[in-house]
C-alpha positions as CSV (number, residue, x, y, z in Angstrom):
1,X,48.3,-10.6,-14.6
2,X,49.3,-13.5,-12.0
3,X,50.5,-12.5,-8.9
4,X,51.8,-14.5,-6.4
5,X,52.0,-14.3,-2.4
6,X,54.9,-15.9,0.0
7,X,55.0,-16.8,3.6
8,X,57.2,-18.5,6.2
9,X,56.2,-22.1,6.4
10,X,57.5,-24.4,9.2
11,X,57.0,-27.5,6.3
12,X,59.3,-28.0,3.6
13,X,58.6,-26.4,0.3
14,X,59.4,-26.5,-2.9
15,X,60.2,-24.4,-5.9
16,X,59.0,-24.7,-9.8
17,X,61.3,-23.2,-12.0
18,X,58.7,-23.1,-14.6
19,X,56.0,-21.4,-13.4
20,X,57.9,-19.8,-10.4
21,X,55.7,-20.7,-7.7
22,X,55.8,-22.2,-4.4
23,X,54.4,-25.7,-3.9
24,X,53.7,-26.7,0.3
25,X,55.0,-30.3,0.5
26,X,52.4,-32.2,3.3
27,X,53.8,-33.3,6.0
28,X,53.6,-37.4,6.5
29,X,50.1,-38.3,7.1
30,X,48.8,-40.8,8.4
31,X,46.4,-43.0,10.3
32,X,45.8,-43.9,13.9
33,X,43.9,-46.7,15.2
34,X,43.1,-47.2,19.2
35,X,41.2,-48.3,21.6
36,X,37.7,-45.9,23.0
37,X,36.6,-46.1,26.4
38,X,33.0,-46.4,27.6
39,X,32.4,-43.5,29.8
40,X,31.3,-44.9,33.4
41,X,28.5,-43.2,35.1
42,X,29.3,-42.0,38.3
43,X,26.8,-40.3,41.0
44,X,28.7,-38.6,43.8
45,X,27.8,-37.6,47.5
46,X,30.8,-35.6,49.7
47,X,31.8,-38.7,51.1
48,X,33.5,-41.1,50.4
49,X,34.9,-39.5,47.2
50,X,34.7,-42.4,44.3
51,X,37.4,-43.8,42.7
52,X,36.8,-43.8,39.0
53,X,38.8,-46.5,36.7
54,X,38.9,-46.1,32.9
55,X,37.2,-49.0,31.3
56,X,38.3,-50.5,28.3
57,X,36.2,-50.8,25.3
58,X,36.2,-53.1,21.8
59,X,35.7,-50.5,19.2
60,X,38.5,-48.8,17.2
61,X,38.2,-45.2,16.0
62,X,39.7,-43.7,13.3
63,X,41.1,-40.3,13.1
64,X,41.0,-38.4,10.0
65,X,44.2,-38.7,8.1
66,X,44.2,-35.1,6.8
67,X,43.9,-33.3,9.6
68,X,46.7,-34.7,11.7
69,X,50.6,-33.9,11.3
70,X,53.3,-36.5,12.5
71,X,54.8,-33.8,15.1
72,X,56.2,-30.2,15.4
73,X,58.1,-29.1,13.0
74,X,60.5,-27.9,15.6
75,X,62.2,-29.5,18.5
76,X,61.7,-27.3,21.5
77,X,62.6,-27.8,25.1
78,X,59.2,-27.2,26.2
79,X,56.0,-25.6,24.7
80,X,52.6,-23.6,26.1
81,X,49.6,-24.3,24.4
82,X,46.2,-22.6,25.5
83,X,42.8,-24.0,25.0
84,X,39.3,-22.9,25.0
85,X,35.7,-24.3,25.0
86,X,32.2,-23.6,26.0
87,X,28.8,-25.1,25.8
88,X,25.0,-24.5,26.1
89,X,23.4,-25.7,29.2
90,X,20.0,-27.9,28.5
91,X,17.6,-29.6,30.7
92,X,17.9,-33.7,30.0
93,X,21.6,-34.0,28.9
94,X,23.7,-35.9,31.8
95,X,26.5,-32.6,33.3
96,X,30.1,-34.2,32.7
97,X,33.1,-32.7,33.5
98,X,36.6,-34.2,33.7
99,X,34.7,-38.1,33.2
100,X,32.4,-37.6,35.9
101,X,28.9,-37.1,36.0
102,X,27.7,-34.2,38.2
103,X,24.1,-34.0,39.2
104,X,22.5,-31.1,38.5
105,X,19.1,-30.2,36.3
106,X,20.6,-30.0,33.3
107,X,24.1,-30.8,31.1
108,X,25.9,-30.1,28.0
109,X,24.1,-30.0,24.7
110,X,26.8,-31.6,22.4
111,X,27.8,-33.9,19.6
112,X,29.5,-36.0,21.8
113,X,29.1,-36.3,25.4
114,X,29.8,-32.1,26.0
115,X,32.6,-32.6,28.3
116,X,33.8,-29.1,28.6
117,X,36.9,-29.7,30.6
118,X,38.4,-32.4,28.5
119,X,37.8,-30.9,25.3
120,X,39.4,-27.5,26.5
121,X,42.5,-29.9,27.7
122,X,42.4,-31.5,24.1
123,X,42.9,-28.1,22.4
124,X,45.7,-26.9,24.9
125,X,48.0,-29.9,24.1
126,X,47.0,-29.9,20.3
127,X,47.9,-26.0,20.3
128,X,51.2,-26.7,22.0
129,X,52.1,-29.2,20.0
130,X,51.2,-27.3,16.7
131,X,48.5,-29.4,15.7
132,X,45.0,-29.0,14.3
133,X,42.4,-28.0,16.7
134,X,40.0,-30.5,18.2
135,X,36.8,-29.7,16.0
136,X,39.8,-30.8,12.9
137,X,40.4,-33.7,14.1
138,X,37.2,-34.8,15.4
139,X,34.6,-33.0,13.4
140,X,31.5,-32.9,14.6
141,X,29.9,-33.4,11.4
142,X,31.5,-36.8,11.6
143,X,28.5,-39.5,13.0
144,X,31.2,-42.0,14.7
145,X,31.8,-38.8,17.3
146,X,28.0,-38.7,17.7
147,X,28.1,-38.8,21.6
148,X,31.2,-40.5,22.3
149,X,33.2,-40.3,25.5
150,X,35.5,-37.3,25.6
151,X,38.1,-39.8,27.1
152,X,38.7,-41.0,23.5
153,X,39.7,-37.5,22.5
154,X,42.2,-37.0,25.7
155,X,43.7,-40.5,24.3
156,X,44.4,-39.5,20.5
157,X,46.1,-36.2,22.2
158,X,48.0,-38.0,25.0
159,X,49.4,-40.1,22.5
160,X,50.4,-37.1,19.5
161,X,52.2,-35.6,22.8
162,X,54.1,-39.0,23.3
163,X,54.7,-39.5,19.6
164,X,56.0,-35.9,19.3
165,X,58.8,-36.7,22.2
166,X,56.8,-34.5,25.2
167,X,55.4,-35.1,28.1
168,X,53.2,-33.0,30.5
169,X,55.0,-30.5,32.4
170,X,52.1,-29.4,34.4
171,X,48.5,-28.3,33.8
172,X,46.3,-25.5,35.1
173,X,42.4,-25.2,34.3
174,X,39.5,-23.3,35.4
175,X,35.9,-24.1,34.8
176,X,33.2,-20.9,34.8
177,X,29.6,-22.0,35.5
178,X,27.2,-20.2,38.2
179,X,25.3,-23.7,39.0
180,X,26.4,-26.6,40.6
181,X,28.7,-25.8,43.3
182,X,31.9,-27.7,42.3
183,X,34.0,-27.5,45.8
184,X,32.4,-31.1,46.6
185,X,33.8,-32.7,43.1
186,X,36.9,-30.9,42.2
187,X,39.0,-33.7,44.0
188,X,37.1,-36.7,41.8
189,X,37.3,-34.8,38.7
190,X,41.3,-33.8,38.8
191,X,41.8,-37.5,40.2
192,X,40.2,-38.7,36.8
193,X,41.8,-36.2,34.8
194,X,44.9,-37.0,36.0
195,X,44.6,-40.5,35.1
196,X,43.5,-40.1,31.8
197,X,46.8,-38.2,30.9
198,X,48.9,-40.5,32.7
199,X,50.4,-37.1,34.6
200,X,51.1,-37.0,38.4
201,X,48.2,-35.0,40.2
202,X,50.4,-32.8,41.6
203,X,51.0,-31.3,38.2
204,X,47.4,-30.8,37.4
205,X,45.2,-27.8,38.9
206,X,41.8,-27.4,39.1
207,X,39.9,-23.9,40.2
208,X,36.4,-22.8,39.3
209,X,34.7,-19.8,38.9
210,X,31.2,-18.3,39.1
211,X,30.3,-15.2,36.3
212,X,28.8,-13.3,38.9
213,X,25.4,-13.9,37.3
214,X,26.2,-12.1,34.1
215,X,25.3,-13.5,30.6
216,X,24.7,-17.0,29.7
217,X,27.4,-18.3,32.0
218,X,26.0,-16.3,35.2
219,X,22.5,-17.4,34.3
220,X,22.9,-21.0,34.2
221,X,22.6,-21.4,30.4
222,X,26.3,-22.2,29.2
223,X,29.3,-23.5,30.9
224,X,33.3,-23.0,29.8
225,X,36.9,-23.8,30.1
226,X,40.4,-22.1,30.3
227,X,43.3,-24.7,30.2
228,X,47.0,-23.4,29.9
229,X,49.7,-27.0,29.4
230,X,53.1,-26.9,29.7
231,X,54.7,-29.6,27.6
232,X,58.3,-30.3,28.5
233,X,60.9,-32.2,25.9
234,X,61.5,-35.9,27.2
């Protein structure tokens, strides 16, 4: 005997008086095409704090058709969106966080370059907007992500935000990692973050936080990411 199961769905749908069922009418798809940019290798000592500029690359990436909706389904004066990430800490892989390249004995084992930070901010504004989560969009079983700059993530979600009518209310992060100290980059990374979302610094906070030496992220073997965005309505 067929049985059949409803839900709330914020897409249209669509009936069949024949068989009685509900058919989930896709939202317009549809293909984006923009510039990446080469990540720029930056060494830092306390002072003078670099400036680091975006620089623009020839290559365009494609994002996955499928996995991408147009915008919300429903205009909101603002929306929160959360985002997670985490990553396993190995000796030979550069330490990047927020664009810039921290020295330390070890860095992010990834598929692309293991920017924790970025791709934590990635998931907070594709979570407030509604959209697919990063790993969707970008799969890592995709070989054109295969250790690109995390910039070119921050860009496709900058620009959904745009598209969708938002724009960032204000941001608040906090990286957990026991080793390196971050007090002497915080300022570089948040300028550069800033940047790449277009956003006033003001609006964007930075904190991190030790584990206290418990598990992997006390002992040095894993770094993550909390990031909370407020998206308000243009």
């Amino acid at each position: 005997m067929a049985t059949s199961s409803c839900y709330t769905s914020p897409f249209a749908t669509a009936a069949s008086a024949k068989h009685q069922t509900t058919t989930l009418l896709p939202s317009t798809s549809f293909i984006t095409c923009f510039t990446t940019r080469s990540p720029i290798s930056i060494s830092l000592r306390s002072t003078p704090r670099p400036l680091v500029v975006a620089a623009a690359a020839n290559a365009a990436v494609e994002v996955d058709k499928s996995t991408v909706t147009k915008s919300p389904s429903k205009v909101l004066p603002f929306r929160v969106g959360h985002g997670f990430d985490l990553h396993r800490l190995e000796p030979g892989y550069p330490l990047i966080i927020g664009g810039i390249n921290i020295p330390h004995d070890r860095g992010c084992e990834a598929h692309s370059d293991g920017d924790v930070l970025l791709h934590c901010v990635v998931d907070a504004i594709l979570g407030a907007l509604g959209l697919p989560d990063i790993g969707q969009i970008f799969p890592d079983s995709d070989p054109k992500w295969k250790g690109a700059a995390s910039s070119v993530f921050i860009e496709e979600a900058v620009r959904l935000m745009h598209e969708a009518g938002y724009e960032l209310g204000n941001l608040d992060a906090t990286l957990i990692l026991q080793r390196p100290k971050l007090s002497p980059h915080k300022e570089a990374i948040r300028d550069n973050l800033s940047l790449l979302l277009g956003a006033d610094p003001s609006v964007v906070n930075l904190k991190a936080k030790t584990h206290e030496k418990v598990d992997s992220l006390g002992e040095n073997r894993s770094i993550a990411a909390h990031t909370v965005v407020l998206l308000m309505k243009k």
